[in-house]
SEGULUM-527245 format. One line per 10 residues: their letters; for each residue x, y, z of C-alpha. Coordinates in nm, 2 decimals, padded with zeros to 4 digits. Layout:
! SEGULUM-527245
A> X:Y:Z ~ ...
This chain:
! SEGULUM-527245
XXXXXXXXXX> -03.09:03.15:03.61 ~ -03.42:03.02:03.57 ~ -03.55:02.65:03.65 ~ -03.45:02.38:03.39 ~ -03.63:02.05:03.34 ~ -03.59:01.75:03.15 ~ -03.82:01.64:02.81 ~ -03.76:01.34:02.59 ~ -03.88:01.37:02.22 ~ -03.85:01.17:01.95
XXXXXXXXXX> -03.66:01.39:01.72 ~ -03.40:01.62:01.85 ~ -03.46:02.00:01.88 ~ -03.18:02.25:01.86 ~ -03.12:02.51:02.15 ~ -03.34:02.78:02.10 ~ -03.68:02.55:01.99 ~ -03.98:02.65:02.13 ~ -04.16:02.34:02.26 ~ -04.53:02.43:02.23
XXXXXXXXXX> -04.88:02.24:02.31 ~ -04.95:01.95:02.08 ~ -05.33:02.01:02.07 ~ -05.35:01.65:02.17 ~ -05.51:01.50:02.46 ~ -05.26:01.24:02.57 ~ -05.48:00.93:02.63 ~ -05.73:01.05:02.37 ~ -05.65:00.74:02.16 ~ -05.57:00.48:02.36
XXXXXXXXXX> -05.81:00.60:02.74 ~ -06.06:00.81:02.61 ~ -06.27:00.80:02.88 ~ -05.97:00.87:03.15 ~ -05.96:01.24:02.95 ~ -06.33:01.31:02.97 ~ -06.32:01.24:03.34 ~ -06.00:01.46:03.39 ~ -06.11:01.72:03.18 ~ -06.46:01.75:03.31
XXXXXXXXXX> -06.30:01.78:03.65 ~ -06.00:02.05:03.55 ~ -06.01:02.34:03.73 ~ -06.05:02.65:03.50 ~ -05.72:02.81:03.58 ~ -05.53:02.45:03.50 ~ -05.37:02.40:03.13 ~ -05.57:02.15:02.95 ~ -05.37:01.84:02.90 ~ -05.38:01.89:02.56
XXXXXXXXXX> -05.25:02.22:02.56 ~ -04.93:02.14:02.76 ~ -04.54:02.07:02.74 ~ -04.47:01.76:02.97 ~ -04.14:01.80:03.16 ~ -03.94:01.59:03.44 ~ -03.74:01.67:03.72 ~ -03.55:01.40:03.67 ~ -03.41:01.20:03.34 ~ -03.66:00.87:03.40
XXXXXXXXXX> -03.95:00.86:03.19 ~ -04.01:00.49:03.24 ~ -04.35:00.58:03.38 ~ -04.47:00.83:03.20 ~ -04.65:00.61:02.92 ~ -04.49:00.70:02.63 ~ -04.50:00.53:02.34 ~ -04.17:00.52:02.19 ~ -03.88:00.32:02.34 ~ -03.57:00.55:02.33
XXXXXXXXXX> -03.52:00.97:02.24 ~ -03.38:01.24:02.30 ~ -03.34:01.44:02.63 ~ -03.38:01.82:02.60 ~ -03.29:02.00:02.91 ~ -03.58:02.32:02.89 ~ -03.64:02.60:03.04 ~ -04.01:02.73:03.07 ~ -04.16:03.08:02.95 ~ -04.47:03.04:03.16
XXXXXXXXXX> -04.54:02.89:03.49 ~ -04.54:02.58:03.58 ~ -04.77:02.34:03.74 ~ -04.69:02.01:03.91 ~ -04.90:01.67:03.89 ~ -04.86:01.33:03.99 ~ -04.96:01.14:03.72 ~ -05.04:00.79:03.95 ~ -05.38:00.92:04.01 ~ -05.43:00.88:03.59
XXXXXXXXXX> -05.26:00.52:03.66 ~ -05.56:00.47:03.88 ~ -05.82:00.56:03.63 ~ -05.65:00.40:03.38 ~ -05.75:00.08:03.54 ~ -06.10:00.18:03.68 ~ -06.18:00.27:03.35 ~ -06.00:00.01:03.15 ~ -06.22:-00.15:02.84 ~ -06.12:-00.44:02.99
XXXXXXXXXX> -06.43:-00.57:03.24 ~ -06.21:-00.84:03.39 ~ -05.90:-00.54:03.47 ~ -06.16:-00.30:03.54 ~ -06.34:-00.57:03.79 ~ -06.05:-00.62:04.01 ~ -05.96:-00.27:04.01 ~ -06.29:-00.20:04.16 ~ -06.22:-00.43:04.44 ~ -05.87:-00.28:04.47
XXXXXXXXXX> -06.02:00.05:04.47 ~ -06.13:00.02:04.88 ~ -05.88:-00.12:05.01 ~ -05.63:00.12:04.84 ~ -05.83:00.48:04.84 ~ -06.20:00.42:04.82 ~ -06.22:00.76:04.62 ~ -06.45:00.82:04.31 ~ -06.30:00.84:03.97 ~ -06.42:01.21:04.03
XXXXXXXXXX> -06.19:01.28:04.31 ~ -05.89:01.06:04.16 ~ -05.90:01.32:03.90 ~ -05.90:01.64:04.12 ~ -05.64:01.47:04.30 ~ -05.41:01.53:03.97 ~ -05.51:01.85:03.89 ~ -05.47:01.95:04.27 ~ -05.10:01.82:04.25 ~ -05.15:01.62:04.56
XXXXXXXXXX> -04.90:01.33:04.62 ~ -05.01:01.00:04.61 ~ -04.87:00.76:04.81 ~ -04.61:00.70:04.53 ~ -04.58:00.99:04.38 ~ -04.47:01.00:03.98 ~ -04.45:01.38:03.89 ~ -04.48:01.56:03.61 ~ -04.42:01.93:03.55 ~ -04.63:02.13:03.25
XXXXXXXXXX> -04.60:02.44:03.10 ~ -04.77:02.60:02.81 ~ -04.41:02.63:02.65 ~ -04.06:02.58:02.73 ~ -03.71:02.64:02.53 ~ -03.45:02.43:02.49 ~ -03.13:02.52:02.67 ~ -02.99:02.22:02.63 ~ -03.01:01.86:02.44 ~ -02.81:01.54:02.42
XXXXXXXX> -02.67:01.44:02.15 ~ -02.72:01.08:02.19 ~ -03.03:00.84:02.20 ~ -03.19:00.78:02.56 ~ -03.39:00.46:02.64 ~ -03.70:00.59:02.79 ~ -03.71:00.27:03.04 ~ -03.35:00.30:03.20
């Protein structure tokens, strides 16, 4: 049997869907900045964020900065392979590159003391899958199916 994972979506998908790339970069709205940095730094055999289907390990998607409060988990199976990310890193540039000067200013300071790395390598840090210090993974594909789905609402913050 092949590897399962976990995905929340809003609506819920019948066994058999095909969950496919959204064509949407996932900070594009709110960070567009943090998706030019990791784009521009994406190695060329690495799915483009906005080409991917996000999936968990786990059931917790507390962290994953999604913008609903509560779906439904789909237990999926991918058709292609897999690559695994720890999506602190984008946590990270989120606050280096924050709009904000005042959360941007203290995040520089931080920035030493915690890792003293460049936005640059923050982002190659992601899409080389290297653990952070406190590691919150993700796993994408370009598509996975459904093998599995709850028929129940999930909270996405347990």
């Amino acid at each position: 049997m092949a590897r399962t994972y976990n995905r929340i979506a809003k609506q819920q998908k019948p066994k058999g869907h095909i969950f496919g790339p959204t064509g949407v970069f996932p900070l594009g709205a709110e960070a567009p900045e943090v998706e030019e940095c990791l784009e521009r730094n994406r190695p060329a055999h690495c799915l483009r964020r906005d080409g991917c289907v996000y999936m968990r390990e786990d059931r917790d998607f507390s962290r994953m900065g999604l913008s609903y409060s509560e779906g439904y988990v789909h237990q999926v199976e991918p058709t292609g392979p897999v690559e695994q990310r720890d999506v602190t890193w984008i946590g990270y540039l989120q606050l280096l590159l924050n709009r904000n000067p005042r959360i941007r200013a203290v995040s520089e300071e931080q920035r030493m003391s915690r890792h003293g790395l460049t936005n640059d390598e923050l982002a190659q840090r992601y899409w080389q899958g290297t653990s952070s210090s406190t590691p919150n993974l993700e796993h994408v594909t370009s598509q996975a199916e459904v093998v599995e789905v709850d028929g129940f609402l999930s909270p996405v913050k347990p």
